[in-house]
N, C-alpha and C positions, 0 to 999 in steps of 0.2 A: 789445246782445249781441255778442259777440268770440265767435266760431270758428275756431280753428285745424285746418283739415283731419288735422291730422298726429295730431290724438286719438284718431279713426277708425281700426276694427280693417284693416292695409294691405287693399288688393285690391277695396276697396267705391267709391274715388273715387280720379283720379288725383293723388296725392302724391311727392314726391321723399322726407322724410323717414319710412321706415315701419318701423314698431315693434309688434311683438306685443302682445294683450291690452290694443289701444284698443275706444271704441265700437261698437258695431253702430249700425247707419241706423235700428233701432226702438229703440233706448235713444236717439237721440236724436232722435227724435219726441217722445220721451216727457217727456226735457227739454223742446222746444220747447213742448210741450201742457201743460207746468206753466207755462212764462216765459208763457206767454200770455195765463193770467188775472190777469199784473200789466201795467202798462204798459211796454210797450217803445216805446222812440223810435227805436231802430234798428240795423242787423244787418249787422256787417261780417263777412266770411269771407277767410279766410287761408290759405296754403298747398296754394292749390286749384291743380293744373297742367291745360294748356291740355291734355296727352296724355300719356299713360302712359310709363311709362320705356322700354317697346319701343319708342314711337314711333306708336302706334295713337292718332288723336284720342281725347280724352277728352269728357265728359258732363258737364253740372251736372243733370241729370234727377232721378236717384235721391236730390244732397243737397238739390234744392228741393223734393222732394216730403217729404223730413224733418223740414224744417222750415217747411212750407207751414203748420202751426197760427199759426208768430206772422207770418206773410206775410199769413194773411187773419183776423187779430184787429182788431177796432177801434179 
């Protein structure tokens, strides 16, 4: 599975490119909790910045816990 953070509705994770009426972190749970009852072999994520555009470190908290269903699928 390929993520590009820049999907993501802005403000939920740090991203440099941000564009209205991306995902929310529970639409994509929801993805991850469908991909998961098929086989995934593996999960790169993109466009993820290290800290927000202010300069405030940023967090992978909130998008590993969204896609934590295919992180702990068998």
């Amino acid at each position: 599975m390929h993520l590009d953070c820049d999907v993501l509705e802005p403000g939920l994770v740090p991203i440099e490119y941000q564009v209205p009426g991306g995902l929310s972190l529970d639409d994509l749970r929801a993805c991850a909790t469908e991909l998961a009852r098929r086989k995934v072999i593996g999960i790169e994520i993109a466009e993820f910045e290290s800290e927000w555009l202010d300069g405030r470190p940023g967090s992978a908290d909130r998008l590993i816990d969204a896609i934590a269903p295919l992180i702990s699928s068998p």
